[in-house]
C-alpha positions in Angstrom: 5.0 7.3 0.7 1.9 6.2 -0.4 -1.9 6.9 -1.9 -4.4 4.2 -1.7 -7.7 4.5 -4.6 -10.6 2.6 -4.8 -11.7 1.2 -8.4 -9.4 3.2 -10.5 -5.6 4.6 -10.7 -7.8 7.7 -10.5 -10.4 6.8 -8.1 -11.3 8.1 -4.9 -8.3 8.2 -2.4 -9.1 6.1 0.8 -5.9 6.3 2.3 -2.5 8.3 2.1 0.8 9.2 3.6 0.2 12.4 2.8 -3.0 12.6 5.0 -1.6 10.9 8.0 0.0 14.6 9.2 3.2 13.0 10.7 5.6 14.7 7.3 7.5 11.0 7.5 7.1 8.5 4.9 5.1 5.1 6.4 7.8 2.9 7.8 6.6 -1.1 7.3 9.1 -4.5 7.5 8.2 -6.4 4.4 6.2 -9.6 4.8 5.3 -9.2 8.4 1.6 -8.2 7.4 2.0 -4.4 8.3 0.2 -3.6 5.0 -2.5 -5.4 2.7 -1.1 -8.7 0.9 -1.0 -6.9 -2.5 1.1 -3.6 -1.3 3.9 -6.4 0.1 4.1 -8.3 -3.1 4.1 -5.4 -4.9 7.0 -4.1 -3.4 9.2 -7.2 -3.1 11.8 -5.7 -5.9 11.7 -2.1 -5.7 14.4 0.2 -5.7 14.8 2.9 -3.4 13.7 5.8 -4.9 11.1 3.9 -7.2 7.7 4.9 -7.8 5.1 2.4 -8.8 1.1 1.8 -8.8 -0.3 -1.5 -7.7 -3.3 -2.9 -9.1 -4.4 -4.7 -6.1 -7.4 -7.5 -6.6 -9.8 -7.3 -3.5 -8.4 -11.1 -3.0 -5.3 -9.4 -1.8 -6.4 -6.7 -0.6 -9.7 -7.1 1.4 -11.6 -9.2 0.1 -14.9 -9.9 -0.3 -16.1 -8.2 3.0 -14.1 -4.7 3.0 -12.9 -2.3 5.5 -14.9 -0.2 7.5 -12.2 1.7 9.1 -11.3 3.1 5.5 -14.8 2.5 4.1 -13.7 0.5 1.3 -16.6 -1.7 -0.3 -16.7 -5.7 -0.6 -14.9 -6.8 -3.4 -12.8 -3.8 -4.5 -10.2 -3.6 -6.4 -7.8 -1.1 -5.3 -5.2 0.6 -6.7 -1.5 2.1 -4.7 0.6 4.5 -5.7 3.9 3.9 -3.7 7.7 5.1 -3.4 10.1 3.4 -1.5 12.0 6.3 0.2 14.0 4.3 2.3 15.4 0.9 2.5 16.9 -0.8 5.7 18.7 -4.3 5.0 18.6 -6.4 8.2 22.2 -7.3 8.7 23.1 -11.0 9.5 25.7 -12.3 11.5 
């Protein structure tokens, strides 16, 4: 699960889990650019279960022109809430 905030751990909420209406957790594979560069180094070493906030500079999140699909300003810095719910290990042969 997830909350996405603009400016602040306490700033306006530009994207969320929550508000995507399917009840399931967002379900990404880890450095294959499903999410914003700072959400996948941010959760390189969690712990299922873990709860963390990112503090995400707009360099790695996006950058200095925005998003107009979640109408987040040039040069933000952006701030994630997240809790890995779930892990799934790829197995090797």
């Amino acid at each position: 699960h997830y909350e996405g905030r603009i400016g602040s751990a306490d700033g306006p909420i530009y994207d969320s889990s929550a508000d995507r209406g399917t009840g399931q957790a967002y379900a990404l594979v880890l450095g294959a650019g499903d999410v914003i560069p700072g959400v996948d180094l941010g959760l390189y070493d969690m712990c299922q279960g873990e709860v963390r906030t990112l503090d995400i500079p707009s360099a790695l999140a996006y950058g200095d022109r925005g998003s107009k699909v979640y109408r987040v300003p040039g040069k933000s810095r952006l701030f994630w809430k997240v809790e890995l719910a779930t892990l799934y290990r790829e197995q090797s042969n």
